[in-house]
C-alpha positions in Angstrom: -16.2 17.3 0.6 -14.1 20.1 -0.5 -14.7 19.1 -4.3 -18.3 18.6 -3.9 -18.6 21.9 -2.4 -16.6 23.6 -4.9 -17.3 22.3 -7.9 -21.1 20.9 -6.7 -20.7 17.4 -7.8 -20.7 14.3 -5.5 -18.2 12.1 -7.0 -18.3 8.3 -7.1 -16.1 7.0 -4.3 -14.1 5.1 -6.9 -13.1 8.7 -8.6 -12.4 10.1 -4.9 -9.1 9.2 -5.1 -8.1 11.1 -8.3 -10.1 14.2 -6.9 -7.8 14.3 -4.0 -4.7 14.2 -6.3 -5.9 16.4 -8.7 -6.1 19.1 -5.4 -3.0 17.9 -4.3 -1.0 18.3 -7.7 -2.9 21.6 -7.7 -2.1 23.0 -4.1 1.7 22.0 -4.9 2.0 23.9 -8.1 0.1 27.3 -6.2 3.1 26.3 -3.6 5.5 26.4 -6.5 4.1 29.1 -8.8 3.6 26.8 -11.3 0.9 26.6 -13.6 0.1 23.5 -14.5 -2.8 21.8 -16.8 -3.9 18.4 -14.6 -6.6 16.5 -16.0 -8.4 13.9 -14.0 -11.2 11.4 -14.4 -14.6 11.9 -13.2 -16.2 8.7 -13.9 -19.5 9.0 -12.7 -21.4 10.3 -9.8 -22.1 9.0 -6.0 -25.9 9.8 -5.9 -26.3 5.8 -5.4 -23.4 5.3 -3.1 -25.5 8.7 -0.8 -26.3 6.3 2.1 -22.5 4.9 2.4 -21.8 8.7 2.4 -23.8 8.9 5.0 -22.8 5.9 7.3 -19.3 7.2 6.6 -19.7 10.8 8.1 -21.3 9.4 11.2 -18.9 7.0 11.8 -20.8 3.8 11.2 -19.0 2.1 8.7 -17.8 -1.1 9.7 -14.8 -2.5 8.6 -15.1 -6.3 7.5 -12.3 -8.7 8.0 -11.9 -11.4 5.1 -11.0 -15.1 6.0 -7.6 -15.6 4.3 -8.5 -19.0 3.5 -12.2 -18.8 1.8 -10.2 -15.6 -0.4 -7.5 -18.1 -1.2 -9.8 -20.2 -2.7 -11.6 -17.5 -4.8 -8.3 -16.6 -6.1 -7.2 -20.5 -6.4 -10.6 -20.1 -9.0 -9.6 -17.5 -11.2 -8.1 -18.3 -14.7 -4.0 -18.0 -15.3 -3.0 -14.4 -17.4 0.0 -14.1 -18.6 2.0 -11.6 -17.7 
């Protein structure tokens, strides 16, 4: 909320959590009279994601609880990387 406010974008939720580092990093170094450059990445905009926004602020999302044994199977599915 703060970020939109400021800076008048509504971030993706995916970038949210780089946005809230970004003002961390920056709250610490006005803490520390520092000045610091900290880049982030904006990657995109939360326009589509407006009704989970929403749900969110009004307390109505839901939280879904996954069945431990149909995700083992999903990830039973998935191909072997190397590490």
């Amino acid at each position: 909320m703060q970020f939109a406010r400021t800076e008048g974008i509504v971030p993706a939720p995916e970038s949210t959590h780089a946005v809230r580092c970004a003002i961390d990093e920056a709250l610490r170094c006005k803490e520390e009279g520092k000045s610091e450059t900290i880049l982030f990445n904006l990657s995109g905009h939360g326009h589509f994601d407006m009704q989970a926004y929403i749900n969110y602020f009004e307390g109505k999302l839901v939280d879904q609880d996954y069945d431990e044994a149909d995700l083992a199977t999903a990830l039973a599915g998935l191909p072997a990387v190397a590490a």
